[in-house]
C-alpha positions in Angstrom: 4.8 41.4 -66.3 5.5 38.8 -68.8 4.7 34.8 -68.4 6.1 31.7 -69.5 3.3 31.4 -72.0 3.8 35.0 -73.4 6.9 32.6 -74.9 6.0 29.5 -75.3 1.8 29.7 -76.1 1.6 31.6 -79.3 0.0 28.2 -80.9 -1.6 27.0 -77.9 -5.3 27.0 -78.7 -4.2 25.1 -82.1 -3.3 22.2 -79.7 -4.8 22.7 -76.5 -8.5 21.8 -77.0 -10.8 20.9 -74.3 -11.4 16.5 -73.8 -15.2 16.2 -73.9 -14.5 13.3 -71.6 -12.1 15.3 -69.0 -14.8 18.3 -69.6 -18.0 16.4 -68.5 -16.0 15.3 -65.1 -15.6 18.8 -64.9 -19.3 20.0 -65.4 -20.5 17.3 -63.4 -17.9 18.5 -60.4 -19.6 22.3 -60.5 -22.8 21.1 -60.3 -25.5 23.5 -60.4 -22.6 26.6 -59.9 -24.2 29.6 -62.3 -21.2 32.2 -61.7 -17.6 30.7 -61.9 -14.0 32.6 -61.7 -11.7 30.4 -63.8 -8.0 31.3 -63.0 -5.6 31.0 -65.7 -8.0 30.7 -68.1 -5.9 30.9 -70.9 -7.7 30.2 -74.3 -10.7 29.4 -72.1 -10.3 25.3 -72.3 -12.9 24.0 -70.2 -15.1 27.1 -69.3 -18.3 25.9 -69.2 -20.6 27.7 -72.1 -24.3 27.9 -69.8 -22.6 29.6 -66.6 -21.1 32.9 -66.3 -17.9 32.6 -66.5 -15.5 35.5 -65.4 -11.9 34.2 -66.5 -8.5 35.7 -64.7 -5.4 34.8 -67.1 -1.8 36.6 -66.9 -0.7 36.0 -70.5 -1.6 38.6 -73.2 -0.6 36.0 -75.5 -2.8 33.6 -74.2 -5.7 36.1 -74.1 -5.3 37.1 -77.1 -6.1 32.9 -78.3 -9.0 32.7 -76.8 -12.0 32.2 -79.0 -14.7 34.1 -80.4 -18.4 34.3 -77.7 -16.5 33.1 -74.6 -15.9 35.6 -71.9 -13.7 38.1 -71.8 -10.7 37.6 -69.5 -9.3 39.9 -66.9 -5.5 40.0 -67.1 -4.4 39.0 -63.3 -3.0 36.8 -61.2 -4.5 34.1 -58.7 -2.7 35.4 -56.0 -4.4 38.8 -56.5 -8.2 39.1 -57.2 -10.0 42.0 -57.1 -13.0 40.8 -56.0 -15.5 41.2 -52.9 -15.3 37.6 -50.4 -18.0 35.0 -51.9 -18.3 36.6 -55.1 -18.6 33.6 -57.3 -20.7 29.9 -56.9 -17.6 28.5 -57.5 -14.0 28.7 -58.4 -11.8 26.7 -61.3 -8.2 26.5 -62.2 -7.0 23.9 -64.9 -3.1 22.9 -65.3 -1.9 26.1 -63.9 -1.6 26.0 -60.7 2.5 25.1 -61.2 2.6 28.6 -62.9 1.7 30.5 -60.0 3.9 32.6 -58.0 2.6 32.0 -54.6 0.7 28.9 -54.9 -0.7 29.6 -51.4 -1.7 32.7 -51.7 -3.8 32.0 -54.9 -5.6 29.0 -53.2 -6.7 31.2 -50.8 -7.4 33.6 -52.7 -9.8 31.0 -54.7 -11.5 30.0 -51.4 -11.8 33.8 -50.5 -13.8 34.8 -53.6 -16.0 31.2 -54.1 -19.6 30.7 -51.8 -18.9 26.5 -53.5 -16.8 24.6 -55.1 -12.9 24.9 -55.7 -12.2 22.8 -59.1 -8.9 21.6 -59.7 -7.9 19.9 -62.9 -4.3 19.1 -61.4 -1.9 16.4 -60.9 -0.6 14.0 -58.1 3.3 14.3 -59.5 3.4 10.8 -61.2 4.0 11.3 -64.0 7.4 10.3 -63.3 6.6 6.8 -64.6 5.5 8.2 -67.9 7.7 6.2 -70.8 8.6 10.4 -72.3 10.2 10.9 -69.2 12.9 8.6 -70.0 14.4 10.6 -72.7 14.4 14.0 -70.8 16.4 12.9 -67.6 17.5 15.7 -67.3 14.0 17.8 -67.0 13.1 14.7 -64.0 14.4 16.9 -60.8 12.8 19.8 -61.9 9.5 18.3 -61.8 7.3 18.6 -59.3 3.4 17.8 -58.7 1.5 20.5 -60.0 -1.0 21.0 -57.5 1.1 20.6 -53.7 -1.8 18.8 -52.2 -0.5 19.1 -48.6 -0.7 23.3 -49.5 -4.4 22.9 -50.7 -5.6 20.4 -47.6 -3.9 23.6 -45.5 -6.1 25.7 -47.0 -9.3 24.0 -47.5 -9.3 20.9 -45.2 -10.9 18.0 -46.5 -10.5 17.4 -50.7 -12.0 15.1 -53.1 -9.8 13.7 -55.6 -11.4 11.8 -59.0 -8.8 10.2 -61.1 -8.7 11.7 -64.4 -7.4 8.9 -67.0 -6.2 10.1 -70.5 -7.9 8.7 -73.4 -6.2 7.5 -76.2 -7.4 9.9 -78.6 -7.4 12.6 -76.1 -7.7 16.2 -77.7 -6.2 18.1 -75.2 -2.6 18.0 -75.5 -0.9 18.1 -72.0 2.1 16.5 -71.4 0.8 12.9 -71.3 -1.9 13.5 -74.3 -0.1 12.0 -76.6 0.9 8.5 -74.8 -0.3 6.0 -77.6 1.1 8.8 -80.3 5.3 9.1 -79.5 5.3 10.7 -82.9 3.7 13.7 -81.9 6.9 15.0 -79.5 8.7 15.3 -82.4 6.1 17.9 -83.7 7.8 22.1 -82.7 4.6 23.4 -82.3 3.0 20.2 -80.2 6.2 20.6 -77.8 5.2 24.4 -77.7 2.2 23.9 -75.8 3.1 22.0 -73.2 5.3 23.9 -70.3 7.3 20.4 -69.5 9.6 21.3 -72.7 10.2 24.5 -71.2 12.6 23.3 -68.5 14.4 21.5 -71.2 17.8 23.6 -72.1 18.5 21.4 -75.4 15.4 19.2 -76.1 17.5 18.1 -79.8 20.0 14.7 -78.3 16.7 13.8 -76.9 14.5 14.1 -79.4 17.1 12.9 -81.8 16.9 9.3 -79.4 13.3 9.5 -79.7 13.2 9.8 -83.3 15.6 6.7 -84.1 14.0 4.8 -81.2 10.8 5.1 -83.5 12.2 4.0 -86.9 14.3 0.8 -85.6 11.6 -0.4 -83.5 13.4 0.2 -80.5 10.6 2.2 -78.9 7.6 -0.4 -79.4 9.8 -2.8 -77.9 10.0 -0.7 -74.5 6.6 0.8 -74.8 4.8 -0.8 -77.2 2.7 -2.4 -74.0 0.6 0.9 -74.4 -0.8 0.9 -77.4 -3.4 -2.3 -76.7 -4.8 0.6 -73.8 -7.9 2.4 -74.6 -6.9 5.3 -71.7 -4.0 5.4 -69.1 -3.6 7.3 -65.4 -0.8 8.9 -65.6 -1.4 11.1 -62.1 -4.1 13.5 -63.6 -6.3 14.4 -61.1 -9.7 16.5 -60.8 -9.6 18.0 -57.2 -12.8 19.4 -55.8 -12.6 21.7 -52.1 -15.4 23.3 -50.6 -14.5 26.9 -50.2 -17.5 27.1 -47.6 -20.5 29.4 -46.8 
């Protein structure tokens, strides 16, 4: 079965590297976890390199990016792992929980399979205010948070939620990566790696706005607010359930 990123990821890795700052949230969320399923791994951003890591990822394009000495991933799906109950210290999913098929399902899959920890790297849905937004209208009702958190207290009960706030300079490029650099959106292979572009049908009016909103000025003078930040929270959210004992 093919994915979205069987499309759209052929560069992904190029763009898509780990934040040490969003990483060491992430570390310090796992704790002293030594075994750790990571579902849709793809190019294995964010898998930690002193656990075990045993990474789940759909895409054979995606696979195919990630790196040399990290683990090798299973091609699966979240909502389907063939593994015994409590097989894992802990369970993580980064920025793809909006991919899945049965986002229910999957979650409890991840709380079937995990003794610990479920890490989310995930969203709260507002990114709505983000300036980008404004020139994709169009994309805005088809957006959506990408981790439901009323499906994930169902399934695990209590959460804790960290704020994640993007750095200026921040390497992974997401969709709000690049909030202090408009430029970048006007870059093919930067739009290629982020799924937001996808529900796009003709990105080129838009982008076309963008690009003259740039070079007249017009843009700083809406925006231009930003770029005295150092970092911005634009929703981004690490989310940590307790799959139990």
């Amino acid at each position: 079965m093919s994915t979205l990123y069987d499309t759209i990821g052929k560069g992904y890795a190029d763009y898509r590297k780990p934040d040490p700052r969003i990483a060491a949230l992430i570390e310090a969320a796992l704790g002293d976890a030594q075994t750790v399923i990571n579902i849709g791994a793809g190019a294995g951003s964010y898998e930690s390199r002193g656990r075990r890591i045993t990474p789940i990822e759909p895409s054979a394009t995606m696979i195919a990016q990630r790196p040399p000495g990290v683990a090798k991933a299973i091609q699966g799906y979240a909502e389907h792992l063939s593994f015994p109950d409590k097989s894992f210290d802990a369970a993580t999913a980064f920025l793809t929980t909006h991919h899945w098929a049965g986002l229910e399902a999957g979650l409890r899959e991840m709380k079937r399979v995990s003794r610990g920890p479920c890490v989310f790297f995930d969203h709260d849905g507002s990114t709505h205010d983000f300036w980008l937004i404004d020139y994709f209208p169009d994309a805005r009702p088809h957006m959506r948070p990408l981790l439901a958190m009323e499906t994930a207290r169902a399934v695990f009960g209590e959460l804790r939620i960290v704020p994640v706030p993007v750095p200026r300079d921040c390497t992974d490029g997401f969709l709000c990566a690049y909030w202090r650099r408009p430029e970048r959106y006007l870059d093919p292979n930067v739009r290629a790696a982020i799924s937001f572009f996808s529900l796009v049908d003709d990105p080129e009016p838009s982008l076309a706005r963008l690009r003259s909103d740039l070079q007249d000025g017009t843009w700083a003078r809406r925006y231009g607010g930003v770029l005295g930040e150092t970092e911005m929270d634009f929703g981004y959210r690490l989310v940590i359930a307790q799959a139990g004992g």
